[in-house]
C-alpha positions as CSV (number, residue, x, y, z in Angstrom):
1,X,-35.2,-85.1,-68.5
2,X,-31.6,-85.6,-67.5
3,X,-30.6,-89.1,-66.5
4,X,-30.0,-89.5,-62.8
5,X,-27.9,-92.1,-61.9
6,X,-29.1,-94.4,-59.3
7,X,-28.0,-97.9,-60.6
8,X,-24.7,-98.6,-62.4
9,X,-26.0,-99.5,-65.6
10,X,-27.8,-95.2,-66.0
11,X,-23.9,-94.9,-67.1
12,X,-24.8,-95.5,-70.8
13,X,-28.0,-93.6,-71.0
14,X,-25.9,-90.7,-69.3
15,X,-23.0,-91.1,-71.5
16,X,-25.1,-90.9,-74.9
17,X,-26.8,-88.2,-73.4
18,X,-23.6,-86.0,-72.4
19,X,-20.7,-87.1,-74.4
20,X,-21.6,-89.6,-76.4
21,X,-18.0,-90.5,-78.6
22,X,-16.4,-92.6,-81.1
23,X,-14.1,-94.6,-78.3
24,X,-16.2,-95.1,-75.9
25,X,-14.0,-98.5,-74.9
26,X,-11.6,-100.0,-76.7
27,X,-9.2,-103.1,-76.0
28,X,-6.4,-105.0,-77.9
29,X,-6.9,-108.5,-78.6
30,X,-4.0,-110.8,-80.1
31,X,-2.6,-107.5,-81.5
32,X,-5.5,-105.4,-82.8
33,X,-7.5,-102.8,-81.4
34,X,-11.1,-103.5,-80.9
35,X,-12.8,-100.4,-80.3
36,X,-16.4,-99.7,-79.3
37,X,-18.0,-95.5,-79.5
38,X,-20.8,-95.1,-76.9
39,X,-23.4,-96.0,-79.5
40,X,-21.9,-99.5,-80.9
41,X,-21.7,-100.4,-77.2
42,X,-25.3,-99.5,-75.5
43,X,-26.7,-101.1,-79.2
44,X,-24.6,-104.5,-77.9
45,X,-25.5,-104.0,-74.2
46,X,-29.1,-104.2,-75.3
47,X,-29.3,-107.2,-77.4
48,X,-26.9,-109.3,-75.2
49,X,-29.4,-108.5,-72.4
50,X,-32.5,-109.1,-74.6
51,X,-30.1,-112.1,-75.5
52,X,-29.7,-113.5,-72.2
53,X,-33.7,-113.0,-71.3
54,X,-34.1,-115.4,-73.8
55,X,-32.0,-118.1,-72.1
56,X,-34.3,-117.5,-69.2
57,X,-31.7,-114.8,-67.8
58,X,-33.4,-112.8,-65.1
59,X,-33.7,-110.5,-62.1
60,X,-31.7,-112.1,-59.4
61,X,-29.8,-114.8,-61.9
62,X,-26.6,-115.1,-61.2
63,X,-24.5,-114.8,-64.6
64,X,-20.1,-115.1,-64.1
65,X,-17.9,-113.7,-66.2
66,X,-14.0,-115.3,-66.2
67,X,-12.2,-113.3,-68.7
68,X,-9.2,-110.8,-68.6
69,X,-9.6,-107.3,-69.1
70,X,-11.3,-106.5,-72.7
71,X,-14.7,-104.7,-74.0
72,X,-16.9,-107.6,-74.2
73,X,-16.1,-108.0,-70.3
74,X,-18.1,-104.2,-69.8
75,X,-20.8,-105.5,-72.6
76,X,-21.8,-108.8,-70.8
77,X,-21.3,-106.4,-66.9
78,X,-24.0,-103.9,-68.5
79,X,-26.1,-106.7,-70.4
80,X,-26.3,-108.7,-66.9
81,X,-26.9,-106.0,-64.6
82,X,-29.6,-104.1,-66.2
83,X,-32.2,-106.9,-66.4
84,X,-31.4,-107.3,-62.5
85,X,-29.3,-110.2,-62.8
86,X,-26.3,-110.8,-60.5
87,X,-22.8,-110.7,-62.3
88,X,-19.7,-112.8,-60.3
89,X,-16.7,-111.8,-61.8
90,X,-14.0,-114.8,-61.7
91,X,-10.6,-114.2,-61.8
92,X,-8.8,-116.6,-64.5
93,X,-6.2,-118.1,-62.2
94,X,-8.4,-119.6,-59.7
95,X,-8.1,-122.7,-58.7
96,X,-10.6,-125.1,-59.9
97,X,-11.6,-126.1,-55.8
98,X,-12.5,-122.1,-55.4
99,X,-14.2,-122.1,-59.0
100,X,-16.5,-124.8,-58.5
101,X,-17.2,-123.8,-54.8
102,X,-18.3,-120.3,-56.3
103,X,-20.5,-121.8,-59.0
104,X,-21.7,-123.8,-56.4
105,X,-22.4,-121.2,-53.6
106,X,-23.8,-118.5,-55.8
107,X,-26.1,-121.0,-57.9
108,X,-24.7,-119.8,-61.5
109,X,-26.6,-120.7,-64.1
110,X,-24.6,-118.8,-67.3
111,X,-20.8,-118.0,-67.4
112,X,-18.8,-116.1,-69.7
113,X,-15.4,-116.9,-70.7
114,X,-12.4,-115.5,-72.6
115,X,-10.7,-118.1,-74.8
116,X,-9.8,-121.7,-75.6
117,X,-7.7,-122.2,-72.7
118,X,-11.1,-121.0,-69.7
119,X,-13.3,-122.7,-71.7
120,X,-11.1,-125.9,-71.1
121,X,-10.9,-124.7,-67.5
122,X,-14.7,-124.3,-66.6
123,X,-15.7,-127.2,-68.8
124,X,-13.8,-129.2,-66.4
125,X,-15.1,-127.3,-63.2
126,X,-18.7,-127.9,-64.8
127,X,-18.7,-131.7,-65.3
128,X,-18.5,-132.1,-61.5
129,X,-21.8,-130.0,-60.6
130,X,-25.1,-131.6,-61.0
131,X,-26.9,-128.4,-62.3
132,X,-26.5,-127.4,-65.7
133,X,-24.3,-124.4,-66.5
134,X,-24.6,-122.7,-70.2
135,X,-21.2,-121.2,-71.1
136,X,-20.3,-118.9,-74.0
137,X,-17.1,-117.3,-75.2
138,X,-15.6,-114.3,-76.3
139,X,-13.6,-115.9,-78.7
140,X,-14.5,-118.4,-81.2
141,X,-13.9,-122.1,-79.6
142,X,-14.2,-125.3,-81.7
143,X,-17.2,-127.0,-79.9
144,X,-18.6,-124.0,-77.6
145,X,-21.1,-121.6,-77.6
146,X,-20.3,-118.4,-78.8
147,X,-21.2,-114.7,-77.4
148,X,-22.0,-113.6,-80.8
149,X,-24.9,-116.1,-80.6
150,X,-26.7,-114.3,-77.9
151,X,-26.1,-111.1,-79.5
152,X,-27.5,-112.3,-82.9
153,X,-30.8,-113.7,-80.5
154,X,-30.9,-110.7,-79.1
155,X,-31.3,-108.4,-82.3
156,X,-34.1,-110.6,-83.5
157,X,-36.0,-109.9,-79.9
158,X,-36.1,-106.0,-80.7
159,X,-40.0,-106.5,-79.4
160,X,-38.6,-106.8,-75.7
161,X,-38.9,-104.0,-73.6
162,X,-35.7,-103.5,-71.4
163,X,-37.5,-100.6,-69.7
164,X,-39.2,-103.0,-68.0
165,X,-36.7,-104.9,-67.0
166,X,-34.2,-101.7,-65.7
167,X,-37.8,-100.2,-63.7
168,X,-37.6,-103.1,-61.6
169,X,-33.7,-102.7,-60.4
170,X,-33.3,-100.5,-57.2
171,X,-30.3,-98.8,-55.5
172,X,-30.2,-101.5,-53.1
173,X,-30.4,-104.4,-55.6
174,X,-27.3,-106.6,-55.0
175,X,-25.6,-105.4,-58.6
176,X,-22.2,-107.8,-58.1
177,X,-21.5,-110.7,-56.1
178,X,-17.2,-110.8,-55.7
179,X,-16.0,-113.8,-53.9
180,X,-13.0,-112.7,-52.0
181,X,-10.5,-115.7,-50.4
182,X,-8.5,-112.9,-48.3
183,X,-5.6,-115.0,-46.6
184,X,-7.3,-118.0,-45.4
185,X,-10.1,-119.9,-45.7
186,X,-13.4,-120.5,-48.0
187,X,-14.3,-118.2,-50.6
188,X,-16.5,-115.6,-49.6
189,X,-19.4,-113.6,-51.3
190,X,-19.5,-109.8,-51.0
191,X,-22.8,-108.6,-51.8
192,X,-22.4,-105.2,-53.2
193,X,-25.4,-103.2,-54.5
194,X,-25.6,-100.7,-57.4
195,X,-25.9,-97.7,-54.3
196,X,-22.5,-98.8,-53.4
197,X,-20.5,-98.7,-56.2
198,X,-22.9,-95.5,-57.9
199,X,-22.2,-93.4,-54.7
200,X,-18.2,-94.9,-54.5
201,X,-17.4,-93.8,-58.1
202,X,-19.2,-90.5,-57.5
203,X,-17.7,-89.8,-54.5
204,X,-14.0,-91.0,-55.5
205,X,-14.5,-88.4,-58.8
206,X,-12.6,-85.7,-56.7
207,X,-9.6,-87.7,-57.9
208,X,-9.6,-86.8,-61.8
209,X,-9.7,-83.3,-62.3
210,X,-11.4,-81.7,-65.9
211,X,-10.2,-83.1,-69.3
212,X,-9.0,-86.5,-68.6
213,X,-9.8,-88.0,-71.6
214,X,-8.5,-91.6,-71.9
215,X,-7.8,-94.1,-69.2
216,X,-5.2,-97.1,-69.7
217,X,-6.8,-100.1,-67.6
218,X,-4.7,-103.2,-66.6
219,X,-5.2,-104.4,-63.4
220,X,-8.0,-107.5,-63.4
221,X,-11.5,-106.0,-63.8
222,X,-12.0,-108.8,-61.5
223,X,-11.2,-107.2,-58.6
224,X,-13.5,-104.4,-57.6
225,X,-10.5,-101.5,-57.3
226,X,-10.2,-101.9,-61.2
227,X,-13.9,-102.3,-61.8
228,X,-15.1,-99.4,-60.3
229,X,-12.2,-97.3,-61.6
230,X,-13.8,-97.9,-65.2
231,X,-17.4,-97.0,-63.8
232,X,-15.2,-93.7,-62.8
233,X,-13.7,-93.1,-66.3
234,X,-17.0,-93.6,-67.6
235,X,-18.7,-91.1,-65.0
236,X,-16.3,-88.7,-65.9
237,X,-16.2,-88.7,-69.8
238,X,-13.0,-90.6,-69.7
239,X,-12.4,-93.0,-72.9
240,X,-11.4,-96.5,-71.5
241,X,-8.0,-98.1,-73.2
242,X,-7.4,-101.9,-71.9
243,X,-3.7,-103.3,-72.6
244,X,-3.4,-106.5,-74.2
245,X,-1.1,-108.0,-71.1
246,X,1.5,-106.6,-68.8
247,X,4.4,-107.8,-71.9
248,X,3.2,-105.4,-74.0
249,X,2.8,-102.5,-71.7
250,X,5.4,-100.4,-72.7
251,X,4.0,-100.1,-76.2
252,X,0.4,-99.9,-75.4
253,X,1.1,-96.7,-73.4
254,X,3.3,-95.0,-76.0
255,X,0.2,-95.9,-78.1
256,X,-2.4,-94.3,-76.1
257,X,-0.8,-91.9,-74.0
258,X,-3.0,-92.0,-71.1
259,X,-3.7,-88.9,-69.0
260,X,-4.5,-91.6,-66.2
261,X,-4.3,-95.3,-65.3
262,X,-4.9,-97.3,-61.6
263,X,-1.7,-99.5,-60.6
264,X,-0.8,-101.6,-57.6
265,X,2.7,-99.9,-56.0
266,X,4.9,-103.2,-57.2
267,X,4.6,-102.4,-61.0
268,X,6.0,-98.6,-60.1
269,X,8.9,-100.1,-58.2
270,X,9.6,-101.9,-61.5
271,X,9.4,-98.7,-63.8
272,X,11.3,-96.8,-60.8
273,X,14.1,-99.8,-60.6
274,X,14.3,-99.9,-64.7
275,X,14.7,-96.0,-65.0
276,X,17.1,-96.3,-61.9
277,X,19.5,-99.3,-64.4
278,X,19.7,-96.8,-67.2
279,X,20.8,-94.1,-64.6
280,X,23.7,-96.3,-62.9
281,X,24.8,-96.7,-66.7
282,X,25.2,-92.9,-67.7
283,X,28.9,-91.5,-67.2
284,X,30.1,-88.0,-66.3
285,X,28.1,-84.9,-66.3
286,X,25.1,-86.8,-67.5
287,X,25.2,-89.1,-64.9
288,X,26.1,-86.5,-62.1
289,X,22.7,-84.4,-63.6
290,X,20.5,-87.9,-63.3
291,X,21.9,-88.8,-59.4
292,X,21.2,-84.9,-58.4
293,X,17.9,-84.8,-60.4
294,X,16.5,-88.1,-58.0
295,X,18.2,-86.7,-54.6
296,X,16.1,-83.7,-54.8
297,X,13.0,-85.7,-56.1
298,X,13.0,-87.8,-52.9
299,X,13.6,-84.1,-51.0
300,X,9.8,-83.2,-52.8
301,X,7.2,-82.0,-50.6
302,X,3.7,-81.1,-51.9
303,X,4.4,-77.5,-50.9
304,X,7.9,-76.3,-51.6
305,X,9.8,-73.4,-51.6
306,X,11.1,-70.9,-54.7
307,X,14.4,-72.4,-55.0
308,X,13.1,-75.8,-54.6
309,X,10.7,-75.4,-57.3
310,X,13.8,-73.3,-59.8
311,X,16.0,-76.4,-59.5
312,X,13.0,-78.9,-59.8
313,X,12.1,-76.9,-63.0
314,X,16.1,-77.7,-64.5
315,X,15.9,-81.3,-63.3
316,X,12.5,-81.5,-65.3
317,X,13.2,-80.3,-68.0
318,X,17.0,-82.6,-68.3
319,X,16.3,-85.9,-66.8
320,X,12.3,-86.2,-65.3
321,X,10.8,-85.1,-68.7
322,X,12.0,-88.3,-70.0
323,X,10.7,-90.5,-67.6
324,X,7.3,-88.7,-68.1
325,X,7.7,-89.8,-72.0
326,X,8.4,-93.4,-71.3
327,X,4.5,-93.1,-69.7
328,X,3.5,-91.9,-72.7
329,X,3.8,-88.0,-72.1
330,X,0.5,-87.1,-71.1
331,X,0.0,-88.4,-67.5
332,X,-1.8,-86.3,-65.0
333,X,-3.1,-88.6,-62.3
334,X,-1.8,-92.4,-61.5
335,X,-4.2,-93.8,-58.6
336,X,-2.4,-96.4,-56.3
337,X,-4.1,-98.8,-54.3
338,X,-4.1,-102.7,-53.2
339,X,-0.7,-102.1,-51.0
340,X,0.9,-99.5,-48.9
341,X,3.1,-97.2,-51.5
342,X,6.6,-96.7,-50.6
343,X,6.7,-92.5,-49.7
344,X,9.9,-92.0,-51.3
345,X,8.5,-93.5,-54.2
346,X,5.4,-91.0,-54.2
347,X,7.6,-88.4,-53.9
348,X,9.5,-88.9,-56.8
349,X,6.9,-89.2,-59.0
350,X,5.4,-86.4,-57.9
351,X,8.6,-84.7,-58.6
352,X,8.8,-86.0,-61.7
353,X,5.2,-84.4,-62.8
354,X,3.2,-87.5,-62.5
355,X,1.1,-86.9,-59.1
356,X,0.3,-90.6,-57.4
357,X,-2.8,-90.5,-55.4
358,X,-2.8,-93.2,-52.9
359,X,-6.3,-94.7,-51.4
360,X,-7.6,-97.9,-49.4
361,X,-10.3,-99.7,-49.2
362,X,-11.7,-103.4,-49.2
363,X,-14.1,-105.7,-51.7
364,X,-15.9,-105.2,-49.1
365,X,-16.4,-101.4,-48.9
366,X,-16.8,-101.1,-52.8
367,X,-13.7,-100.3,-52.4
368,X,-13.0,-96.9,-51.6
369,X,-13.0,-95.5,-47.9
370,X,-10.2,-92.7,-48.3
371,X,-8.2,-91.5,-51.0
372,X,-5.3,-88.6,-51.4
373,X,-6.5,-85.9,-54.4
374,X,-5.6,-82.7,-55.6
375,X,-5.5,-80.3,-53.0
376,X,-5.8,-82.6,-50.0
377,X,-2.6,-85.0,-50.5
378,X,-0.7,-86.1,-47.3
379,X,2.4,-88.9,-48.0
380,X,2.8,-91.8,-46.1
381,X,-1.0,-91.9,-45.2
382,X,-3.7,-92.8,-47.4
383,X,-5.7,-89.6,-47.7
384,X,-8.8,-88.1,-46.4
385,X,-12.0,-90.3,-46.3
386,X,-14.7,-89.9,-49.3
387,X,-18.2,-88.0,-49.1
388,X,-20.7,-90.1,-47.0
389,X,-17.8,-92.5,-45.1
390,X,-17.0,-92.0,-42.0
391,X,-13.9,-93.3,-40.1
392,X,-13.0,-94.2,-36.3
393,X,-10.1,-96.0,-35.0
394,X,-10.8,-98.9,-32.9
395,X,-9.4,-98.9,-29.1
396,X,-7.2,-101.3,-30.0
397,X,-6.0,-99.3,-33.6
398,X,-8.3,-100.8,-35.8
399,X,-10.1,-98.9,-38.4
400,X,-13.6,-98.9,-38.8
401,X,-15.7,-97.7,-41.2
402,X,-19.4,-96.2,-42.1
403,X,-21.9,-95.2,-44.5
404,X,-22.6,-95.8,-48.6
405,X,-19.8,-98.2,-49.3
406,X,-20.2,-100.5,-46.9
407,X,-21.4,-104.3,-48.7
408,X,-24.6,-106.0,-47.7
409,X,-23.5,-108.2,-46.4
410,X,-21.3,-112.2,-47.2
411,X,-23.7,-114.2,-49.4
412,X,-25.5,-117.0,-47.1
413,X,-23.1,-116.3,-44.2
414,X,-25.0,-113.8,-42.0
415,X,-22.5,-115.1,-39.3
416,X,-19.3,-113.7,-40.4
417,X,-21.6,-110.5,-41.8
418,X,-22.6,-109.9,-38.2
419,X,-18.8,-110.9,-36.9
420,X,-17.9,-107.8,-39.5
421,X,-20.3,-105.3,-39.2
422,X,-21.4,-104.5,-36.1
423,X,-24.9,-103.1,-34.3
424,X,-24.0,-99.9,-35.2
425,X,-23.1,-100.2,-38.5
426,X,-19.1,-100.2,-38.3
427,X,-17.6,-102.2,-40.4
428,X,-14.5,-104.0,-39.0
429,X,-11.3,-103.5,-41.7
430,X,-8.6,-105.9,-40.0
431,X,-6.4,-103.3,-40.3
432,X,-4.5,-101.0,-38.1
433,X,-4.6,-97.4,-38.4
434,X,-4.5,-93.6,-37.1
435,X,-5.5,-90.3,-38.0
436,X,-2.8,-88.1,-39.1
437,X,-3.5,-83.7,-38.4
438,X,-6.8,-84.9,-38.2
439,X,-8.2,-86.5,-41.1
440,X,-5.3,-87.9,-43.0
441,X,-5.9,-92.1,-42.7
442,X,-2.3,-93.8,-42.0
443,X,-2.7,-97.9,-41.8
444,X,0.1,-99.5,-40.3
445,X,-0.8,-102.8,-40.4
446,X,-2.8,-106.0,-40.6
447,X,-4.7,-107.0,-36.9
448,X,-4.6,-110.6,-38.2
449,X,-1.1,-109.9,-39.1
450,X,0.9,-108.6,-36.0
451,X,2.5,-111.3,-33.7
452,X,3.9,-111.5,-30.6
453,X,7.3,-112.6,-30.1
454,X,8.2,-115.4,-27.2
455,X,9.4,-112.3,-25.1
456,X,6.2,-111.0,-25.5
457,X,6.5,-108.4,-27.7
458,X,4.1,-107.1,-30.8
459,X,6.0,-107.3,-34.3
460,X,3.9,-105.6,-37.4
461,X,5.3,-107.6,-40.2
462,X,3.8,-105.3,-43.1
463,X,6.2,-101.9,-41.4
464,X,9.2,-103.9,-41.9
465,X,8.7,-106.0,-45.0
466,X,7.3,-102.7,-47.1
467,X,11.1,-101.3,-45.7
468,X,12.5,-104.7,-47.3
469,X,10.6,-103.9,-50.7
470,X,12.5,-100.5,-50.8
471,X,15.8,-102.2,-52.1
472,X,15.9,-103.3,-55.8
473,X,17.2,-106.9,-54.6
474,X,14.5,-107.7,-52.8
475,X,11.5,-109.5,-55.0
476,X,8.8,-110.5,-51.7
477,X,9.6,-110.9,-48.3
478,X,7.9,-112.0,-45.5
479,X,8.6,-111.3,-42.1
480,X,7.6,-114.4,-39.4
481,X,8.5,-114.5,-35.3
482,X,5.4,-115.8,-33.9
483,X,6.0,-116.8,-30.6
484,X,9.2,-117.3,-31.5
485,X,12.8,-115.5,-29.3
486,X,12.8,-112.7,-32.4
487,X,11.7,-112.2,-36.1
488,X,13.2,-113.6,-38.9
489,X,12.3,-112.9,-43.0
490,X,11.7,-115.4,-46.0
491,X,13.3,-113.5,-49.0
492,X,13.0,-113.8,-52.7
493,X,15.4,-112.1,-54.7
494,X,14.8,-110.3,-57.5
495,X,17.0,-112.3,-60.0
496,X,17.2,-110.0,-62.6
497,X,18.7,-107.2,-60.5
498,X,20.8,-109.8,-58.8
499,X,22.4,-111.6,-61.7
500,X,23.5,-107.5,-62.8
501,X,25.2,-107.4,-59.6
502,X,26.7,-110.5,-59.7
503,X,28.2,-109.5,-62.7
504,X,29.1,-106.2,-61.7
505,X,31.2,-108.0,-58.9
506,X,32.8,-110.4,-61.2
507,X,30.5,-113.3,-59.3
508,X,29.8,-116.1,-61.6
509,X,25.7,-116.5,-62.2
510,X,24.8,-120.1,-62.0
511,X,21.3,-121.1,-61.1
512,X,18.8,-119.2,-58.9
513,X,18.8,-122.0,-56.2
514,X,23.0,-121.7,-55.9
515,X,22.6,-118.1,-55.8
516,X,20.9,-118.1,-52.3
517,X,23.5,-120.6,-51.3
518,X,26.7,-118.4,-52.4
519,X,28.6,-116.6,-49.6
520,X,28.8,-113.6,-51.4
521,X,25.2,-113.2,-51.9
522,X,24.2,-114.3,-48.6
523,X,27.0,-111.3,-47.1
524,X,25.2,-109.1,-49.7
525,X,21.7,-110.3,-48.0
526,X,23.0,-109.6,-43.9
527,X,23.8,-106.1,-45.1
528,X,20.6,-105.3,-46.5
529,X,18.7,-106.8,-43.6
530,X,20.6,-105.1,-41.1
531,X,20.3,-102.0,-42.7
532,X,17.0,-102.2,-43.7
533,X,16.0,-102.9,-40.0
534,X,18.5,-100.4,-38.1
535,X,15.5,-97.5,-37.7
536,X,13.1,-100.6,-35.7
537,X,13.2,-101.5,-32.4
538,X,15.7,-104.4,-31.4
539,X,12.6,-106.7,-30.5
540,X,11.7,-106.1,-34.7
541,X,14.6,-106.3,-35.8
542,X,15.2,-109.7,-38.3
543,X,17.8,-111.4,-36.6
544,X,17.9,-114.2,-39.5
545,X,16.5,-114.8,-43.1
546,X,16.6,-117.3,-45.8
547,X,16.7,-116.8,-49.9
548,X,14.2,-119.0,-51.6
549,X,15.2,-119.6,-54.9
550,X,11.4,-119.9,-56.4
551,X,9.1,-116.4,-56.7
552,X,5.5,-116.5,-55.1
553,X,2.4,-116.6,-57.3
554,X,-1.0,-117.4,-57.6
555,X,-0.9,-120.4,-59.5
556,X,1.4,-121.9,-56.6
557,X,-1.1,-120.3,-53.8
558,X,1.2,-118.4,-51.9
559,X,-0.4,-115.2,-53.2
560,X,-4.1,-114.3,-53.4
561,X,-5.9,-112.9,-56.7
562,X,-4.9,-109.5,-54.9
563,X,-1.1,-110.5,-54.7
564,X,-1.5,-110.2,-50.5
565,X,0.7,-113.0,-48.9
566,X,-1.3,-116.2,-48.2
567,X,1.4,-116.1,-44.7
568,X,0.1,-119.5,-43.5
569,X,0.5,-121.5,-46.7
570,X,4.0,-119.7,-47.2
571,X,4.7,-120.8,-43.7
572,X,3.5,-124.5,-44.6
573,X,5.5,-124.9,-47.7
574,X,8.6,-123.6,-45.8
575,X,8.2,-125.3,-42.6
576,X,11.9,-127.0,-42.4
577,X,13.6,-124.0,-43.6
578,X,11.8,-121.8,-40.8
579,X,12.7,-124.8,-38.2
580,X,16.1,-124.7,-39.7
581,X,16.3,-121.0,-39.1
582,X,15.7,-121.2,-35.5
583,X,17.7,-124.2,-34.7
584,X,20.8,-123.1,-36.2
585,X,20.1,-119.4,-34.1
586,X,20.3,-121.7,-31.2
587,X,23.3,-123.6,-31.6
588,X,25.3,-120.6,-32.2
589,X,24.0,-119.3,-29.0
């Protein structure tokens, strides 16, 4: 009998039943490829599990796993899951506070780790917690327990029936709990059950049309986006490909020449502002041909007309087949999600041949609630909702949503479950929204977010500072004006692109700190803002800004695991700069 998938973990019986191959999953460690077929990695899935029953491992255990992106992260997600046991993925630049305060919450008894370096990290976490806490890693560590050991128990245990084990996991068995910080706060812990990520990936499969054979993954497996756009490549016969780090990138593609990868809108800015630097250095015809090529790119609608399509066809073939190459030469689909994606941006990818598909969702809806395909692509929204959600906008514009993906619930904190999720079953997003012709989803900004100016007025930050993010200049902005006489922005240059125009001006580069000081660049920073905010209303326009010299991150806790703005901390560190803002707007008044 076919296998039916129910639970996440009928993936590997489904795959060695349907298209069982030799790269299953593959990922490249310190330079090598480490590559699993579909066989190699359901025989390790099986004696890491019947591994981990032997250290007393079991339905409802909660197991973490604090690792980048590689196969063993899949092996110890199946191994943990199908005995019933609860895997809590932990993103390696936590802080120690939130790791120990997950440990803690979610009672772990086993965690997984990567390297030397995590080990050291956890080891350090784990001497402050009374309960013991078993960890193993990846990698061979002086001192520490290694995977291989499990797996080596495991093989000797062959007499343990795992059927027994998987019988006893149901649809609505909490498969994952993913502690999320959002902006502020504690942790929290999003139950998600195997239903809700089975029914997500099915349901987000409209997305990859037939023979997409190989994936490139690098966004964190931590985060549920990336986590259940693997189950997807898996549910739709999909080879997985992990990148050893975001340095070697550009290599790893041309090696695997993906026909699809998920990406966060920032690291296409970067490819679009790098393509854009060799284009500003072409002369004559060739660069007349490159500037032409990208103004009717940005012109690209997903319907257009003969003549549209006969010139698109030249610039193709001269200037966008190029920029298809440097992606490897095989793309078909590139899935967007995490933040709003610039439109013109879409558009010129699309133009280019390489069709971005923008969706939303939460860690708290599994994640996906609506996402643009083939066939039923709208920019500057993003897309129609999936089979089995439904969507409503809020009186006051926020979007709520219903049906398979929502979670469980928080772990232990039925009050903010019941502050989210409502009698009826709406889940409460934060964010503000409307339907575009009808079933297109457009968000337009955070609830938590918007602010109201000392006049009284609503600002949405998010509108303008995605407008900001649309010049190659800007690094991160954010936009502030809460209860204050009008908005104002904290920008980060991008460095890189301003040290080239420095030295296109003939300004001397010093440091970064007496770059945001200089004249020239804070002249070159008023024209920006003022024509970045020209199409706003006067009450949103940013009447002032300062350049900090230092980028945001998650090591310095300005940005969550998710790269969203932590806007209170940001506030915090930058206090006298945002008082010195205002004051000086008053004294020139």
């Amino acid at each position: 009998m076919a296998t039916m998938i129910t639970r996440v973990f009928d993936l590997l019986q489904y795959n060695l039943e349907n298209f069982p191959k030799e790269e299953f999953v593959s990922g490249k460690v310190h330079g090598e490829w480490n590559k699993y077929s579909t066989r190699a990695f359901c025989e390790k899935v099986d004696a890491m599990s019947r591994g981990l029953i032997g250290i007393n491992v079991g339905k409802a255990s909660r197991v973490a796993v604090m690792s980048a992106n590689r196969p063993e992260w899949n092996i110890a997600d199946f191994a943990i899951m199908q005995i019933g046991a609860y895997q809590i993925p932990l993103y390696p630049t936590l802080a120690e506070h939130d790791i120990k305060f997950i440990l803690e919450n979610a009672e772990v008894t086993v965690v997984f780790v990567a390297d030397e370096l995590l080990y050291a990290k956890i080891t350090a976490v784990t001497k402050s917690i009374e309960r013991p806490i078993m960890i193993y890693t990846f990698e061979k560590v002086a001192g520490a327990s290694h995977w291989g050991e499990l797996i080596a128990d495991g093989i000797t245990q062959a007499q343990v029936n795992l059927d027994e084990y998987r019988n006893k996991v149901t649809p609505e068995d909490i498969l994952t709990l993913i502690y999320t910080s959002g902006t502020t706060g504690t942790p929290k812990g999003v139950m998600l059950t195997h239903d809700n990520l089975v029914k997500n990936f099915e349901n987000s499969a409209v997305l990859l049309p037939d023979g997409i054979s190989a994936g490139l993954s690098f966004l964190p497996l931590s985060h549920i986006f990336e986590r259940m756009v693997v189950y997807l490549y898996m549910y739709c016969n999909t080879a997985v490909y992990y990148a050893e780090s975001m340095d070697t990138i550009v290599a790893d593609i041309q090696f695997i020449k993906p026909n699809v990868f998920s990406t966060v809108p920032r690291l296409l800015e970067k490819v679009y502002e790098k393509i854009m630097e060799k284009g500003k250095a072409l002369t004559g015809i060739k660069r007349g041909i490159f500037f032409w090529s990208v103004a009717l790119a940005e012109k690209y609608e997903i319907e257009n007309g003969w003549f549209y399509n006969l010139q698109l066809s030249i610039a193709r073939k001269l200037v966008f087949k190029k920029w298809k190459e440097a992606l490897g030469g095989n793309v078909v689909v590139i899935v967007s999600g995490g933040a709003a994606l610039n439109q013109r941006l879409a558009r010129i990818f699309w133009a280019a041949g390489m069709p971005v598909f923008e969706g939303y969702g939460l860690t708290e809806t599994s994640p996906v609630i609506t996402v643009n395909h083939f066939g039923n692509t709208m920019f500057g929204t993003v897309g129609p909702v999936i089979e089995g959600v439904e969507v409503k906008i809020a009186e006051d514009g926020e979007v709520l949503a219903r049906g398979h993906a929502i979670m469980k619930g928080y772990y232990l904190r039925d009050d903010l479950t019941a502050e989210t999720i409502d009698h009826d079953g709406w889940f409460h997003t934060g964010d503000i929204g409307e339907i575009v012709n009808g079933r297109f989803l457009k968000i337009t900004d955070r609830k938590k977010e918007i602010f109201k100016t000392a006049g009284g007025k609503y600002v949405s930050p998010q509108m303008l500072e995605n407008k900001f993010k649309e010049t190659p200049l800007v690094e991160q902005v954010m936009v502030i004006g809460e209860n204050r006489k009008f908005p104002a922005a904290l920008i980060v240059p991008n460095f890189v692109a301003l040290k080239a125009w420095a030295d296109k001006k003939g300004i001397v580069y010093t440091t970064n700190e007496e770059m945001c000081g200089n004249p020239q660049v804070l002249d070159k920073f008023q024209r920006i803002v003022t024509d970045t905010c020209k199409d706003f209303g006067k009450w949103e326009q940013v009447k002032r800004f300062a350049l900090l010299p230092k980028q945001w991150s998650i090591d310095g806790g300005e940005l969550t695991p998710k790269l969203s703005l932590k806007r209170k901390i940001i506030l915090e560190k930058n206090g006298d700069i945002v008082e010195k803002i205002y004051k000086d707007a008053e004294s020139y008044n």
